[in-house]
VEXLUMTI-292565 format. One record per residue (C-alpha): x, y, z. Coordinates in steps of 0.05 Angstrom, whole numbers, plus 5000, padded with zeros to 4 digits. Layout:
BEGIN
XYZ ...
This chain:
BEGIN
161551267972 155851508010 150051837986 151852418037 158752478009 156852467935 152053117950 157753437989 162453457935 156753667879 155354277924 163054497935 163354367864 157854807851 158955347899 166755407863 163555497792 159756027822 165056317858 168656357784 162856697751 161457167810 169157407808 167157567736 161058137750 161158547693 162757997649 156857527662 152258167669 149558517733 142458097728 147157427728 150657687782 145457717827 141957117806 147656807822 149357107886 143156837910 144856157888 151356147919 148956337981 144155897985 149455287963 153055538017 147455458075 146454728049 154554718056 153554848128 147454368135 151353838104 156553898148 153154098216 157053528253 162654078248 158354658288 156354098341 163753968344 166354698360 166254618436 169653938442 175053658443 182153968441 185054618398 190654508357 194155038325 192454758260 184854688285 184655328302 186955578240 181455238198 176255438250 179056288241 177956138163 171655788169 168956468214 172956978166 168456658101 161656668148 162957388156 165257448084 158957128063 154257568105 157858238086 156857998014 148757868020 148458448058 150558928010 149058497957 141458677982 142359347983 145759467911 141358977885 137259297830 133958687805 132558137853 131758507913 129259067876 122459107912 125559177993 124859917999 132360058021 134760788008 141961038020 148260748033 151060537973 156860777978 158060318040 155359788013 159959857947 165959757992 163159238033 161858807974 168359007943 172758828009 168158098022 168757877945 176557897945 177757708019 172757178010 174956907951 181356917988 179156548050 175656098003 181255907975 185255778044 179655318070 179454917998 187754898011 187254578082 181654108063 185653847997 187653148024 181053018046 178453197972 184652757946 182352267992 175352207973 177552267895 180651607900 176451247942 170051487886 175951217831 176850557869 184850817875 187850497943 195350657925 197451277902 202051277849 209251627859 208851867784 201452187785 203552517854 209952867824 205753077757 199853367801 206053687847 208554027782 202154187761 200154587822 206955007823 206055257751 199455427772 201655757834 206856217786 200556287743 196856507811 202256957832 202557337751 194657307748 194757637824 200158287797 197058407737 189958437762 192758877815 187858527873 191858717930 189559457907 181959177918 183758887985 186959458018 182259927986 187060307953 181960357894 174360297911 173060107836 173859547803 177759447727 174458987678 177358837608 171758737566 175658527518 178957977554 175857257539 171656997589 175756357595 181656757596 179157017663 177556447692 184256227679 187256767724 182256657770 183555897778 191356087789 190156537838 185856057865 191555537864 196255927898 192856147960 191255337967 197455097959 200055528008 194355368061 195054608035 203154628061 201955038118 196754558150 201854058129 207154458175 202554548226 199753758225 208453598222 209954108291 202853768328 205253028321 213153158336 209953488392 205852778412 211852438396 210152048326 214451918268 210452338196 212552128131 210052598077 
């Protein structure tokens, strides 16, 4: 594998960990939070770097519905990401402590409230559509050339019990509440173990990618009936 490739996935490694922590706020601490803000945002501009060919690619060629899918979802988390350092800047009371910003707090409260779920929701879509390339480069980085019809069907299992995981971790959290701003505060259970929310968070996670992963599937199946080709999933 090349070089290139090898730093691409240690940054979209990275930049989910973060993600994971991030979701956590009160848990990891405000201080952490920001820290890590920064770093994530940062991750995610070398993301973009990484993967200019992408941005010099936007005006060619032809839109699928399936391209232009991925290419919505790739805009939603750029905005997602700017309303997030945005207001990120202007609660900040470490970091960012020394811009003098007054007022609007309470705007930026449900700005960064509204881009954290959404994002982490978009995030989740992209990782979704993008999960045969990652399979892909998995096995060409294990030296795997044929997949195995056992390992598939475990790793299928696998992601539906996460899924029902997502779907129980997504009620009980009540994040559709954050979404639609039917709250504009946030729960934490502080007594809830840190892993333990991960956990959730990785389900939830799950779910909104398998359903993005089978949807570009759909959507990849409907473009080449349309060309006239045989798929075999």
């Amino acid at each position: 594998m090349r070089p290139k490739a090898i730093v691409k996935i240690i940054v979209d490694l990275a930049m989910t960990v973060l993600l994971f922590c991030l979701m956590a706020y009160l848990l990891v601490g405000e201080t952490a939070h920001e820290w890590l803000g920064v770093a994530l945002f940062c991750l995610f501009i070398i993301h973009h770097i990484l993967n200019w060919n992408w941005h010099r690619n936007l005006v060619k060629g032809r839109y699928t519905l399936l391209r232009i899918v991925q290419t919505v979802i790739n805009t939603l988390i750029l905005l997602s990401m700017i309303g997030l350092m945005i207001s990120g800047i202007i609660l900040s009371r470490e970091v960012f402590d020394f811009l003098p910003i007054s007022g609007g707090m309470g705007f930026a409260r449900t700005l960064h409230m509204l881009a954290s779920y959404w994002g982490f929701l978009f995030m989740s879509l992209h990782l979704g559509l993008h999960w045969s390339m990652i399979v892909a480069m998995i096995r060409k980085t294990a030296g795997t050339k044929t997949p195995s019809a056992v390992r598939t069907w475990l790793l299928r299992i696998l992601m539906l019990l996460l899924a029902a995981f997502g779907v129980y971790a997504f009620i009980k959290n009540d994040i559709a509440s954050y979404m639609l701003l039917r709250t504009h505060f946030v729960f934490f259970d502080m007594e809830q173990p840190l892993v333990l929310f991960f956990l959730e968070y990785l389900g939830m996670m799950g779910l909104w990618a398998a359903i993005a992963y089978y949807i570009g599937k759909l959507l990849g199946y409907y473009r080449k009936r349309g060309e006239g080709k045989k798929v075999e999933y």
